[in-house]
KOLVEXVEX-930046 format. One record per atom (N, C-alpha, C): residue in one letter; atom name; residue number from 1; x, y, z. Coordinates in steps of 0.2 Angstrom, whole numbers, plus 5000, padded with zeros to 4 digits. Layout:
! residues N
A:CA:NUM:X:Y:Z
...
END
This chain:
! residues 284
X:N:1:4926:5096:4876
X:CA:1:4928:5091:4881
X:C:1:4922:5088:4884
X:N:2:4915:5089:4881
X:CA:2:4912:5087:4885
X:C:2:4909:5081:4882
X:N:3:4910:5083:4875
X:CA:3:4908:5075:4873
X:C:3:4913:5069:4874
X:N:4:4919:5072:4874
X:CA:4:4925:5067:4875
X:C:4:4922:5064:4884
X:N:5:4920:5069:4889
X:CA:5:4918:5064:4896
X:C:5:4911:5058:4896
X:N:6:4908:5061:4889
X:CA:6:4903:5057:4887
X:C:6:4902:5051:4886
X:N:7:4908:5053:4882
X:CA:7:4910:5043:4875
X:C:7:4914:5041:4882
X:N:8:4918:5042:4887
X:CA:8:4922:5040:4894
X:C:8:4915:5035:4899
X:N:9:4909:5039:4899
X:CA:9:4904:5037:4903
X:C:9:4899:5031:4900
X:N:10:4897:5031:4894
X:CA:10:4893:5027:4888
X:C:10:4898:5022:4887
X:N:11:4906:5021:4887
X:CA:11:4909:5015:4884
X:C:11:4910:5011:4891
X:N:12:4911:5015:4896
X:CA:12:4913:5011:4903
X:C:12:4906:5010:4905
X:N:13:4900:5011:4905
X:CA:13:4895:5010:4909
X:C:13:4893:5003:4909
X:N:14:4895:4997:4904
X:CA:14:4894:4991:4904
X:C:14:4899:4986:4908
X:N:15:4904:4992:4913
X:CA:15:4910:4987:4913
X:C:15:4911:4989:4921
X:N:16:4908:4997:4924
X:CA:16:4910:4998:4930
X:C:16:4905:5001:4931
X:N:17:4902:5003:4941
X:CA:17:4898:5005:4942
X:C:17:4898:5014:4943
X:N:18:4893:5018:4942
X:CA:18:4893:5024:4938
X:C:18:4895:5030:4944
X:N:19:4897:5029:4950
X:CA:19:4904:5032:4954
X:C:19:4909:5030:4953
X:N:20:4909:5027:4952
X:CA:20:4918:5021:4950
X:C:20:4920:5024:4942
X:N:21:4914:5026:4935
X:CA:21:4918:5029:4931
X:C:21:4918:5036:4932
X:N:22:4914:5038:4937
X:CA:22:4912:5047:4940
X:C:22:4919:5048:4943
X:N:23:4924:5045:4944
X:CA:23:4930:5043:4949
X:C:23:4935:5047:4942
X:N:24:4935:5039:4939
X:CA:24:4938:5040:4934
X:C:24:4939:5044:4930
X:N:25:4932:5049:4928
X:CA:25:4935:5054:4922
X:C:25:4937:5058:4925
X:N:26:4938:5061:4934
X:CA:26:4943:5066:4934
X:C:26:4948:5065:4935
X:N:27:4949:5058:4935
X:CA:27:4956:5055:4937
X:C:27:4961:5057:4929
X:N:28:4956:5055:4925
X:CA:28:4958:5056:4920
X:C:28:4961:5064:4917
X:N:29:4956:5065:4916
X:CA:29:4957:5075:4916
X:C:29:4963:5079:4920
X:N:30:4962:5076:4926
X:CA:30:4968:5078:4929
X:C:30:4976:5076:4928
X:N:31:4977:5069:4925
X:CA:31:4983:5067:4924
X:C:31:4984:5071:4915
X:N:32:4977:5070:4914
X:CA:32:4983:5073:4906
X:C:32:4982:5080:4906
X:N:33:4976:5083:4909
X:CA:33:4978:5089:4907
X:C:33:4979:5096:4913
X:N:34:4980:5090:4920
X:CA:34:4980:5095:4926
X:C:34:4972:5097:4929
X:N:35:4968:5097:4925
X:CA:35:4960:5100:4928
X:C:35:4959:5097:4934
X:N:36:4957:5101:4938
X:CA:36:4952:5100:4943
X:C:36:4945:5101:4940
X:N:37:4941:5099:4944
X:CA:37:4935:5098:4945
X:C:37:4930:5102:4944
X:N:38:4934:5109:4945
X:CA:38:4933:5114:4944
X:C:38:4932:5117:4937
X:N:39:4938:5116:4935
X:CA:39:4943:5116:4926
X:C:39:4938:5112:4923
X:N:40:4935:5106:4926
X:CA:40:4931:5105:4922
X:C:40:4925:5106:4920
X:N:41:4922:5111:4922
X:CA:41:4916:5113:4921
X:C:41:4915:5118:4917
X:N:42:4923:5124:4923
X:CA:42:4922:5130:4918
X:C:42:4923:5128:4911
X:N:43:4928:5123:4910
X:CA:43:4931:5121:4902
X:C:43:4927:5116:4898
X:N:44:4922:5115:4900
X:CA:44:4917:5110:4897
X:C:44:4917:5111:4890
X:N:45:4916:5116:4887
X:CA:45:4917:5118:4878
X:C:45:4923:5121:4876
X:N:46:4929:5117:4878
X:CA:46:4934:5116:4875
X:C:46:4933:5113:4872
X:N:47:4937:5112:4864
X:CA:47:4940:5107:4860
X:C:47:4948:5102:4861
X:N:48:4948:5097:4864
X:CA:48:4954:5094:4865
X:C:48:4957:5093:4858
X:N:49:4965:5094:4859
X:CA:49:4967:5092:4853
X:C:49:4968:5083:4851
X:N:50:4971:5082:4845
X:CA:50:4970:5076:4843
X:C:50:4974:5071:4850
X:N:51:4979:5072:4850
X:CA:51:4984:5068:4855
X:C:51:4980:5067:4862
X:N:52:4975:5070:4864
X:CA:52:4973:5069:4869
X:C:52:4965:5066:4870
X:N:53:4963:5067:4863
X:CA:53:4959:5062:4862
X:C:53:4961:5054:4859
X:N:54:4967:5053:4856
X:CA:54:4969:5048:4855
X:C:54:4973:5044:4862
X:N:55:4973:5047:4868
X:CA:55:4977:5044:4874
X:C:55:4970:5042:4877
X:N:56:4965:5046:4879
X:CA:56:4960:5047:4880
X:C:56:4956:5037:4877
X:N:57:4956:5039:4871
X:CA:57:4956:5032:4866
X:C:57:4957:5025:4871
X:N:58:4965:5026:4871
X:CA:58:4968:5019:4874
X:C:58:4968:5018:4881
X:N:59:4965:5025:4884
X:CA:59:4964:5022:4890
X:C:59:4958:5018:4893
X:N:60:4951:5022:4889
X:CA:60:4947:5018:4889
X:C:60:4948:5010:4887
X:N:61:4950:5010:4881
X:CA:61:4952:5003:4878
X:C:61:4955:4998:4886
X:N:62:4961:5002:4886
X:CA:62:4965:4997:4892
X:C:62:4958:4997:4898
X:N:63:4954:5000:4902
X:CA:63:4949:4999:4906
X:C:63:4944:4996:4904
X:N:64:4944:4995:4899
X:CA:64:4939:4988:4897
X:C:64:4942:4981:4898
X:N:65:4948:4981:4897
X:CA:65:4952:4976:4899
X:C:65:4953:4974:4908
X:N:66:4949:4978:4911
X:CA:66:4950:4978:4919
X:C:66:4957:4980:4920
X:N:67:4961:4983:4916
X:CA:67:4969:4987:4921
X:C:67:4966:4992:4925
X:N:68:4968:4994:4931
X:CA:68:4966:4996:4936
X:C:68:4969:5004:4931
X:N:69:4965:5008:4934
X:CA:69:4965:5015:4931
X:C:69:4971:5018:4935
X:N:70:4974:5015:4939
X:CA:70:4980:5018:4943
X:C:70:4987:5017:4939
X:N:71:4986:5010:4937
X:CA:71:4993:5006:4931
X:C:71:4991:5011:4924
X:N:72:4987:5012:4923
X:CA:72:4985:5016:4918
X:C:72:4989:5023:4917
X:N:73:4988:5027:4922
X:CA:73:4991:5034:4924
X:C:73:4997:5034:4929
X:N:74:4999:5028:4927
X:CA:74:5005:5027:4932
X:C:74:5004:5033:4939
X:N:75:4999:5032:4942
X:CA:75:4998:5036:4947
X:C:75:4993:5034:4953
X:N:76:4994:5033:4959
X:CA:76:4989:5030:4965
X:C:76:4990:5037:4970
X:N:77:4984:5039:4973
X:CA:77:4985:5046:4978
X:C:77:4985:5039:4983
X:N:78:4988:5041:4992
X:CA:78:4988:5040:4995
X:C:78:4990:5044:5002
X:N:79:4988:5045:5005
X:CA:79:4990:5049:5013
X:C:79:4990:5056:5009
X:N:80:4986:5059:5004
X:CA:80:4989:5066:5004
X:C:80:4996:5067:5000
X:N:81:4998:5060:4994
X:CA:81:5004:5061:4990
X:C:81:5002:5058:4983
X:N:82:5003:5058:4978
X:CA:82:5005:5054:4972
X:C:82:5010:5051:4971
X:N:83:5008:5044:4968
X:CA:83:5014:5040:4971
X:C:83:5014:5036:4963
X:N:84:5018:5033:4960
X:CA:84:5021:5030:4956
X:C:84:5019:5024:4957
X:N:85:5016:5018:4952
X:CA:85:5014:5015:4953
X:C:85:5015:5010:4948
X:N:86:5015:5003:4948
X:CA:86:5017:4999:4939
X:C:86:5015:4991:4944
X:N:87:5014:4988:4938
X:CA:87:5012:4980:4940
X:C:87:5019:4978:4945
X:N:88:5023:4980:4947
X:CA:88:5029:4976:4951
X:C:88:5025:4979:4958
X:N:89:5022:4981:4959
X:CA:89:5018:4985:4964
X:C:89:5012:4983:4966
X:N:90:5009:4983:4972
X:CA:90:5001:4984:4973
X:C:90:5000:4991:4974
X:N:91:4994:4993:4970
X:CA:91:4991:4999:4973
X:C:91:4990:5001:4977
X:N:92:4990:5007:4984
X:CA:92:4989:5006:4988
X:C:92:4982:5007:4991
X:N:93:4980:5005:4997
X:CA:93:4975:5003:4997
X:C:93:4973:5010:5003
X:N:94:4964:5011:5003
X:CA:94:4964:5016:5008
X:C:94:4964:5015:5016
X:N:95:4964:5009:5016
X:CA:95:4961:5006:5024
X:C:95:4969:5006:5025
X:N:96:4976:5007:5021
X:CA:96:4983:5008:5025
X:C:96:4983:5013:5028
X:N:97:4980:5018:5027
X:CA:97:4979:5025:5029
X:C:97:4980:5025:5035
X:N:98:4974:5022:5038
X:CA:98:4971:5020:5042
X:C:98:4978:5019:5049
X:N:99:4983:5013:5048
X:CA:99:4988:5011:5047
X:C:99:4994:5016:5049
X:N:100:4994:5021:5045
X:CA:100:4999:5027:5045
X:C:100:4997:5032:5054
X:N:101:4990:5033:5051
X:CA:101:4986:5037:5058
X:C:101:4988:5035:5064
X:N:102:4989:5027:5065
X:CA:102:4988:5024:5071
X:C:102:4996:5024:5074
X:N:103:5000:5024:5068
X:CA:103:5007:5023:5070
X:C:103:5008:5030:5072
X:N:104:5006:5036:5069
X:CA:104:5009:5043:5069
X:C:104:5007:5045:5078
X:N:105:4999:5044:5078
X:CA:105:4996:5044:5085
X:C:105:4996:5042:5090
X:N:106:5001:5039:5090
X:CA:106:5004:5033:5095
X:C:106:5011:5035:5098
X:N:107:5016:5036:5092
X:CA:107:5023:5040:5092
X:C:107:5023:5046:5091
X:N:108:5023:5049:5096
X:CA:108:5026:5057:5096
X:C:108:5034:5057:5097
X:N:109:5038:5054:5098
X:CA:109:5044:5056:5100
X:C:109:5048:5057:5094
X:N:110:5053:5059:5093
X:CA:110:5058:5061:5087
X:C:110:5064:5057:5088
X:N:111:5064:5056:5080
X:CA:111:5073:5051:5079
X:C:111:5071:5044:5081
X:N:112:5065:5042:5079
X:CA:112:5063:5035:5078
X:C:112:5067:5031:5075
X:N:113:5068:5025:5076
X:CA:113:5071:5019:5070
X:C:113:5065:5016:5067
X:N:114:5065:5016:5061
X:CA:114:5058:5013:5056
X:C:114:5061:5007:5051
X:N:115:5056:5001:5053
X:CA:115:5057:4997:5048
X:C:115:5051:4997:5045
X:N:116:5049:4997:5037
X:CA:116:5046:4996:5034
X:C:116:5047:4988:5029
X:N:117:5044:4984:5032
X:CA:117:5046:4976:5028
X:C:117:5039:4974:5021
X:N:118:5042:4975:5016
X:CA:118:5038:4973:5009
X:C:118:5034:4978:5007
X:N:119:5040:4984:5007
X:CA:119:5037:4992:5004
X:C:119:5033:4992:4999
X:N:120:5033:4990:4994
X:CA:120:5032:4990:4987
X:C:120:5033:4995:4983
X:N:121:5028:4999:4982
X:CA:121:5028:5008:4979
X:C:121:5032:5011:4985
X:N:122:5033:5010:4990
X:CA:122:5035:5015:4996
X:C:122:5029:5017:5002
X:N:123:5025:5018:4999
X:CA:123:5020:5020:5000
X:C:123:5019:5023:5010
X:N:124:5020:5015:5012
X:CA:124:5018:5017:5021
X:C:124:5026:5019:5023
X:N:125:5031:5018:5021
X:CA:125:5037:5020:5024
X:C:125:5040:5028:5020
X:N:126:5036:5031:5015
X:CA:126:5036:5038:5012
X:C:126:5032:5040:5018
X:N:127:5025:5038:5019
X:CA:127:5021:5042:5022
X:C:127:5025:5043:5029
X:N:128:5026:5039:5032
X:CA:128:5030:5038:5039
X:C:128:5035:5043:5040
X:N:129:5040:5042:5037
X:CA:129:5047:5048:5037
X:C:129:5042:5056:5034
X:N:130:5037:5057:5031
X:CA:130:5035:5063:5031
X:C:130:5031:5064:5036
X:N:131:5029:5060:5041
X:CA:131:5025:5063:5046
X:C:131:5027:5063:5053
X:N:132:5031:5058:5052
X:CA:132:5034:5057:5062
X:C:132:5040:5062:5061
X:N:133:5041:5064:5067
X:CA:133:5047:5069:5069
X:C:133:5055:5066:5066
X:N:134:5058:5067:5063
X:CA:134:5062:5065:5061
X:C:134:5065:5058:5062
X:N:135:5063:5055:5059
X:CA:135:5062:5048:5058
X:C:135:5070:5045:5057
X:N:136:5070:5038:5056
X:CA:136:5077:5035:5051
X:C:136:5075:5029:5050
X:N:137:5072:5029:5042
X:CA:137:5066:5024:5039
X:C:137:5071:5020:5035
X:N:138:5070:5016:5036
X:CA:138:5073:5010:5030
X:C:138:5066:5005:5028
X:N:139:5068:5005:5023
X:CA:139:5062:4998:5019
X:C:139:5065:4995:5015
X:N:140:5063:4987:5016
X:CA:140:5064:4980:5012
X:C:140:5058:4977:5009
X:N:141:5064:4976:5004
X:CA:141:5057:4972:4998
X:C:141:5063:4966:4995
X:N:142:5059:4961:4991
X:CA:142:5062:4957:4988
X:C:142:5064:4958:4981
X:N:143:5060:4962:4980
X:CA:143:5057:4963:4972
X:C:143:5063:4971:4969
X:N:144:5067:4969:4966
X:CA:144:5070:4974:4964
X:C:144:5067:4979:4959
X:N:145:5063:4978:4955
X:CA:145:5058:4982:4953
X:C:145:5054:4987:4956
X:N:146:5051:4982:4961
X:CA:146:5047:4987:4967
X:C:146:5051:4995:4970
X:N:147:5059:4990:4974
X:CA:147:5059:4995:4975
X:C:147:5064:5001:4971
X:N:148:5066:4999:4965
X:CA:148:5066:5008:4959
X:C:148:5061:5011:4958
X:N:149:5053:5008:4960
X:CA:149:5046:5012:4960
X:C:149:5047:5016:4969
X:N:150:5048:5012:4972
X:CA:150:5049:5017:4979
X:C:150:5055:5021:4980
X:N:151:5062:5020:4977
X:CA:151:5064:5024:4977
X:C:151:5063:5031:4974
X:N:152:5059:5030:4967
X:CA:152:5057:5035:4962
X:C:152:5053:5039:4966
X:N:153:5048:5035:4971
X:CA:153:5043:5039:4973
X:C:153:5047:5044:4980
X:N:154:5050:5042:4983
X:CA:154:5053:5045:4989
X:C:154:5058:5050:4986
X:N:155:5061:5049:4981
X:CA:155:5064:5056:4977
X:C:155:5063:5062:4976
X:N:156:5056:5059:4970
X:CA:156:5051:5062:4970
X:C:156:5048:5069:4976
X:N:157:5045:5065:4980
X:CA:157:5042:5067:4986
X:C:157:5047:5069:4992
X:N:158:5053:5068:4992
X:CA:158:5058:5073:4996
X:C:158:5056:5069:5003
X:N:159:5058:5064:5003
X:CA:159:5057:5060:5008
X:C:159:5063:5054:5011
X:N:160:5065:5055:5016
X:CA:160:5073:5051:5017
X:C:160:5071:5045:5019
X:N:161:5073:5039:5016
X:CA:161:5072:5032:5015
X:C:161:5077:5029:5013
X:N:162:5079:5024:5018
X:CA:162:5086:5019:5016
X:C:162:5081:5014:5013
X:N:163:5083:5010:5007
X:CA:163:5080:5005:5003
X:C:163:5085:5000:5001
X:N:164:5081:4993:5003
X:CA:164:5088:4987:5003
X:C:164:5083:4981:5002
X:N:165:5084:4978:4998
X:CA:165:5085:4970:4993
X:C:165:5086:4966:5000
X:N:166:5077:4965:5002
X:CA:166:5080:4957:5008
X:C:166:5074:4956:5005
X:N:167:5076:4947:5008
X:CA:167:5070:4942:5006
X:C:167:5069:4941:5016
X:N:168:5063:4943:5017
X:CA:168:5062:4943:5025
X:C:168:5061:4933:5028
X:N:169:5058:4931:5021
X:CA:169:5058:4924:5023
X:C:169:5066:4922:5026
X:N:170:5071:4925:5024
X:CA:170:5077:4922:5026
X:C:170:5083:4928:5029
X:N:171:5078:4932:5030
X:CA:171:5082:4937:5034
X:C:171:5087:4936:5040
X:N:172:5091:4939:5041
X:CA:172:5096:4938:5049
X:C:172:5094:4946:5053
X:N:173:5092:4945:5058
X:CA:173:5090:4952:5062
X:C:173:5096:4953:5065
X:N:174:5096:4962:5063
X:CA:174:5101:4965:5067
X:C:174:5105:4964:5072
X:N:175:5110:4964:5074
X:CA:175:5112:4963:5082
X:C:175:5117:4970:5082
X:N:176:5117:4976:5090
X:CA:176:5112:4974:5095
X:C:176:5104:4975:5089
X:N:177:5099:4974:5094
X:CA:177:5092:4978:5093
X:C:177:5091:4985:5091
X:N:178:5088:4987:5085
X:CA:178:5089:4995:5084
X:C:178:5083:4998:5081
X:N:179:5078:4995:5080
X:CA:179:5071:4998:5078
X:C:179:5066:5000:5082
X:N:180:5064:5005:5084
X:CA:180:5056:5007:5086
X:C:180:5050:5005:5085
X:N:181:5052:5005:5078
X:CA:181:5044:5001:5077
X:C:181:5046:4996:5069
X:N:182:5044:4993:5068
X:CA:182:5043:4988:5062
X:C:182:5036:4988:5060
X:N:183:5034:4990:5053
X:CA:183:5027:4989:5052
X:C:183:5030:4984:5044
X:N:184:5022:4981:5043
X:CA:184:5021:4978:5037
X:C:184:5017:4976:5035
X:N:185:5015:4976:5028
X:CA:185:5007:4973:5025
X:C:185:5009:4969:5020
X:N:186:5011:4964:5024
X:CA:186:5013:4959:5018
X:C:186:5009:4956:5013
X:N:187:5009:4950:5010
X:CA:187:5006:4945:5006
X:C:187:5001:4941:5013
X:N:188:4993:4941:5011
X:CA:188:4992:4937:5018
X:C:188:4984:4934:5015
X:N:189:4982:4936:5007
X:CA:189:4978:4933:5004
X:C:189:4979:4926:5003
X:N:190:4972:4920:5003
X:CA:190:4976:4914:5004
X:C:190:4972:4912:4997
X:N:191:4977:4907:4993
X:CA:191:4976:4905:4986
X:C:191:4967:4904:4986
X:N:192:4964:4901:4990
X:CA:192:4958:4900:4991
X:C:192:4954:4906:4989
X:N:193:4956:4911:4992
X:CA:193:4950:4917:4991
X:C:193:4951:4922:4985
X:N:194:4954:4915:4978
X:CA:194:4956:4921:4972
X:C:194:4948:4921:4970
X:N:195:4946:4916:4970
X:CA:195:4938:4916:4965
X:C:195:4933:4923:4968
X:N:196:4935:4926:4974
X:CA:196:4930:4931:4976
X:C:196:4933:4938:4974
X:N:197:4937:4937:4972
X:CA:197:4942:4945:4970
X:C:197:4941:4946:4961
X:N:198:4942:4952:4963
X:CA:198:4939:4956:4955
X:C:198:4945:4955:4950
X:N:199:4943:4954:4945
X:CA:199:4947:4952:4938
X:C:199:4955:4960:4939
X:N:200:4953:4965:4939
X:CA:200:4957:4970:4940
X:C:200:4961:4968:4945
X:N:201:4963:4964:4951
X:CA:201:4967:4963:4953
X:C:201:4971:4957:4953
X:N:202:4968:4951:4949
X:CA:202:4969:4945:4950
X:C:202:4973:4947:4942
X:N:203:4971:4949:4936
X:CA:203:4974:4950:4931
X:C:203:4981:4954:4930
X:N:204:4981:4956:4938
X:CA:204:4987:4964:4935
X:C:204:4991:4964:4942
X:N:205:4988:4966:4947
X:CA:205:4993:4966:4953
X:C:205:4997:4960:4953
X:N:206:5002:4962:4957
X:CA:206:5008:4956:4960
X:C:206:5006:4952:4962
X:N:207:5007:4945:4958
X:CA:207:5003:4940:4963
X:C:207:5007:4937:4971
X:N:208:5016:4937:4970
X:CA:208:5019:4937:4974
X:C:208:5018:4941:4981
X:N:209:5016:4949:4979
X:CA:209:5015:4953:4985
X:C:209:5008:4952:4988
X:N:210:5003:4949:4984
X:CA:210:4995:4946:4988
X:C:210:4994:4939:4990
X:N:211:4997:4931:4987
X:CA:211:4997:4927:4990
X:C:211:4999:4924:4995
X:N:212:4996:4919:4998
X:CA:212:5001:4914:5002
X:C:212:4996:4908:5002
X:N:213:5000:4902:5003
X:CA:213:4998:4896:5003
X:C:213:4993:4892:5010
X:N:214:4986:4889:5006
X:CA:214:4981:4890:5011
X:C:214:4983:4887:5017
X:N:215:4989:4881:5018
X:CA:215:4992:4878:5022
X:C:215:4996:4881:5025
X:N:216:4997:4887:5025
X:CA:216:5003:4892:5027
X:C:216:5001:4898:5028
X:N:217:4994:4902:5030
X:CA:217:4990:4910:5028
X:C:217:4997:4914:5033
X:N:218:5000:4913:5038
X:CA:218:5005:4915:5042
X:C:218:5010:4916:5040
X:N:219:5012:4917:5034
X:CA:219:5020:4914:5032
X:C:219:5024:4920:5031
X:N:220:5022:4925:5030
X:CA:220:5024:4932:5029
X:C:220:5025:4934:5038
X:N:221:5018:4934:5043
X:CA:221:5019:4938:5049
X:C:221:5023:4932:5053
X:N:222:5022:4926:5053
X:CA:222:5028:4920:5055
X:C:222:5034:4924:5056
X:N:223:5036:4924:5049
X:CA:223:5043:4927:5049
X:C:223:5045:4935:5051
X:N:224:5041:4939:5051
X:CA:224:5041:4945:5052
X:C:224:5042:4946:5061
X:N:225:5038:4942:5064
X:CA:225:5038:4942:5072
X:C:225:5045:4940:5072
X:N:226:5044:4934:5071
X:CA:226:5052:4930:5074
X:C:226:5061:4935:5073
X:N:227:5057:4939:5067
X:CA:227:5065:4945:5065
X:C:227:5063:4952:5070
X:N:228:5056:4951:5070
X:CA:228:5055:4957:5074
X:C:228:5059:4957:5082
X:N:229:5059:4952:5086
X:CA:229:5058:4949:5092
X:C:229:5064:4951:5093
X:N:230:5069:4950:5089
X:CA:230:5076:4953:5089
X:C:230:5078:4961:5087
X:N:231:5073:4959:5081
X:CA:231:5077:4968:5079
X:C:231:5074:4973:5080
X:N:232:5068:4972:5086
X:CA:232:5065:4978:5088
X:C:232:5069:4981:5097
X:N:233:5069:4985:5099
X:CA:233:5073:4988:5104
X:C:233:5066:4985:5110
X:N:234:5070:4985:5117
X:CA:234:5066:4985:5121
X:C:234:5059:4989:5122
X:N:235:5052:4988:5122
X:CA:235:5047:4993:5121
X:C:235:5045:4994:5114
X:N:236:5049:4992:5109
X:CA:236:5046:4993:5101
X:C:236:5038:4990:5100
X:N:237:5037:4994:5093
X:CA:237:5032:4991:5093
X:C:237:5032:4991:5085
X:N:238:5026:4985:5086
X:CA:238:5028:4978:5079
X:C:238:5020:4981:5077
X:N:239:5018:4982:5070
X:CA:239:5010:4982:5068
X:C:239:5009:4980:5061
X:N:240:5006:4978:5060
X:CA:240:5003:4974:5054
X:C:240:4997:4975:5050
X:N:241:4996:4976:5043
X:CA:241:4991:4974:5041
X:C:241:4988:4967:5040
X:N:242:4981:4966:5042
X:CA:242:4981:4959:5041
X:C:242:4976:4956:5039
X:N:243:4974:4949:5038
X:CA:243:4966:4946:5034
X:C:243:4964:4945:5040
X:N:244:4959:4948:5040
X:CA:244:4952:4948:5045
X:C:244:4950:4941:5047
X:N:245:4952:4935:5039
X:CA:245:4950:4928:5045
X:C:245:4954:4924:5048
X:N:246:4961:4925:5049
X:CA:246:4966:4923:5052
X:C:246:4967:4928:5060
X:N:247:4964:4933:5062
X:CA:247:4964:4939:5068
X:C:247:4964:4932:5073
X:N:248:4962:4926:5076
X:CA:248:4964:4923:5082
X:C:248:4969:4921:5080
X:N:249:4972:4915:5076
X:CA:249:4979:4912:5074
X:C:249:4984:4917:5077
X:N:250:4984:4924:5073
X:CA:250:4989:4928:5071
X:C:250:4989:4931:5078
X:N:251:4984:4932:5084
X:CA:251:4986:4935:5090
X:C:251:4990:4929:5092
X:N:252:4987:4924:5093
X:CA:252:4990:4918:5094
X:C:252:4997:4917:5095
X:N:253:5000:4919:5087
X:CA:253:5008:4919:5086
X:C:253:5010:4923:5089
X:N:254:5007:4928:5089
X:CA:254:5012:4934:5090
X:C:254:5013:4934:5099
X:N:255:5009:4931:5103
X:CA:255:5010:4931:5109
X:C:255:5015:4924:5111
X:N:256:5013:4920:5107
X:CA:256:5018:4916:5109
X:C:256:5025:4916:5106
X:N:257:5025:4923:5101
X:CA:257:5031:4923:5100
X:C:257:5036:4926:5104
X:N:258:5032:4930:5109
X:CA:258:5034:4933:5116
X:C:258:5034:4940:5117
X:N:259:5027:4941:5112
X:CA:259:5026:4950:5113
X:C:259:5021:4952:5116
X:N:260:5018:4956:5119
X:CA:260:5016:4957:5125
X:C:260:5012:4964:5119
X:N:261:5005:4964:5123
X:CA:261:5001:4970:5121
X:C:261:4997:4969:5116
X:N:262:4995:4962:5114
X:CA:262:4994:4960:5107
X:C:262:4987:4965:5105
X:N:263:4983:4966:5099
X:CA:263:4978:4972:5101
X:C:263:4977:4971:5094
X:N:264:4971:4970:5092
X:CA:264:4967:4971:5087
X:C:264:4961:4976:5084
X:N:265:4962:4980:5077
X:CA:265:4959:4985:5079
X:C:265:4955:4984:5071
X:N:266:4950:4987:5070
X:CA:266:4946:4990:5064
X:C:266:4948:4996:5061
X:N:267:4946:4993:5055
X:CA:267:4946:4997:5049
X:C:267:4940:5002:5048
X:N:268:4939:5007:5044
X:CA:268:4932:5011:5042
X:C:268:4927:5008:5040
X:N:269:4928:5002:5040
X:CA:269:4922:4998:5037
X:C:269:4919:4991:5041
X:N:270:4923:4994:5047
X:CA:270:4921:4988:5055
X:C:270:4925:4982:5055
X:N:271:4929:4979:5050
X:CA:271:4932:4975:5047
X:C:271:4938:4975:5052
X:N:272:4942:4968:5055
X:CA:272:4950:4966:5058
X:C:272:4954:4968:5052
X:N:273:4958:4974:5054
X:CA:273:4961:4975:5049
X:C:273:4969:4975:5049
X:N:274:4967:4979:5057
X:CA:274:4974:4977:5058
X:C:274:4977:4974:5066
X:N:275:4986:4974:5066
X:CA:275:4988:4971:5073
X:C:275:4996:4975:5074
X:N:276:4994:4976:5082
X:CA:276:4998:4978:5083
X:C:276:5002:4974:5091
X:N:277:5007:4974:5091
X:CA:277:5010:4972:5098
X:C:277:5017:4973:5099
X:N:278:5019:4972:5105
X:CA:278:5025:4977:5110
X:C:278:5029:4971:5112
X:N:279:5036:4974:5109
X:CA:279:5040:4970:5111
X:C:279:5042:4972:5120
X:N:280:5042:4966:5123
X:CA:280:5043:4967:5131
X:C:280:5049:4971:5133
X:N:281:5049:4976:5139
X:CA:281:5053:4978:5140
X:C:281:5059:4976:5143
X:N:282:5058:4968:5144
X:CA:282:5067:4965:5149
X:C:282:5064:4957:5140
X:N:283:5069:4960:5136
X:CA:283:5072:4954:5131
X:C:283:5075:4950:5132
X:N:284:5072:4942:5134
X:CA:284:5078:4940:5138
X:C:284:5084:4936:5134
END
């Protein structure tokens, strides 16, 4: 085995930096053969059979290509799950985490209504229905692909999630109001800021689930407010992931949309990352 982490480290070191493949080859070892980190040391002078040195092969090959090593192992950790992953999908990021925390620490009560809007993998409406007190999560996506990867994953992961086919651009909100909270991390990259992004995401992830038009950076949360304003219950609350260089426009809408509490907060890495605000207690 130890020459196979060898030729892993020597073929990628011209392509990624040398924690980023120290990442990889237990990611790797771990999806084909179960090893931890552990496994790996004690088992150093194993002999791998052919077929796992021949996978082993292609996945180098595909990482030289910049496919992100998660599309690769069809597999992304997040919040403490393993989650099913494929280009219909964005990988999940760690700053949603983030995201999850603040919703959970915020909501103690039980028998919540949860909207999850532009689920993708599932990822924050999985993580939600396994953390808050017995929840009643539903999440929309447009992408009918996406959500047989989020339903797989909630299966999976024994996790209860109604999942339903809406284009939120053109959604009708409930009537009465029946949500407690609506979160989302929508598309909010503007066409302008592809030149700064890494070939692994501009080549492979959804472009659908990351752009919006640089005349339009709002076009996702626009929409999202306006359907929230209805379909959230008196005192709901509305949270977003969002681009750090739109954080005044976006309080901006969101209060003129007529929500109250608007509050911006940081990411681990001191960045505006996200927004949160509170649908008013008298809707008029």
């Amino acid at each position: 085995m130890k020459k196979n982490i060898k030729r892993i480290r020597e073929e990628l070191r011209d392509y990624y930096p040398k924690g980023e493949i120290d990442a990889m080859v237990r990611m790797i070892f771990e999806q084909l053969l179960g090893y931890s980190a552990v496994d790996m040391v004690l088992r150093a002078d194993n002999v791998l059979p052919d077929f796992i040195t021949d996978k082993i092969t292609d996945i180098i090959t595909r990482l030289k290509a910049h496919e992100p090593i998660q599309y690769i192992l069809d597999d992304a950790y997040f919040y403490g799950m393993h989650l099913h992953v494929d280009g219909s999908t964005l990988i999940p990021r760690p700053e949603t985490e983030q995201l999850i925390d603040m919703i959970t620490r915020r909501h103690t009560d039980a028998d919540l209504k949860v909207l999850d809007v532009g689920t993708g993998s599932g990822c924050i409406a999985i993580a939600l229905a396994r953390t808050l007190k017995f929840p009643q999560v539903t999440a929309i996506d447009i992408s009918e692909n996406a959500l047989k990867v989020a339903e797989r994953n909630a299966k999976e992961l024994k996790a209860r999630v109604k999942f339903k086919k809406v284009d939120i651009l053109h959604a009708s909100a409930p009537s009465p109001s029946e949500f407690d909270i609506i979160v989302s991390n929508p598309p909010y990259i503007t066409c302008s800021e592809r030149n700064a992004m890494e070939r692994n995401v501009l080549d492979y992830e959804p472009h659908t689930a990351l752009f919006v038009p640089d005349d339009n950076p709002l076009l996702f949360y626009r929409a999202i407010a306006l359907f929230a304003r209805s379909a959230l219950k008196p005192g709901g609350q509305l949270y977003f992931e969002i681009n750090p260089l739109f954080t005044s426009e976006l309080s901006l809408l969101l209060s003129e949309t007529g929500f109250i509490d608007v509050e911006i907060s940081l990411d681990y890495t001191g960045r505006k990352r996200f927004a949160s605000a509170k649908q008013s207690p008298y809707i008029p």
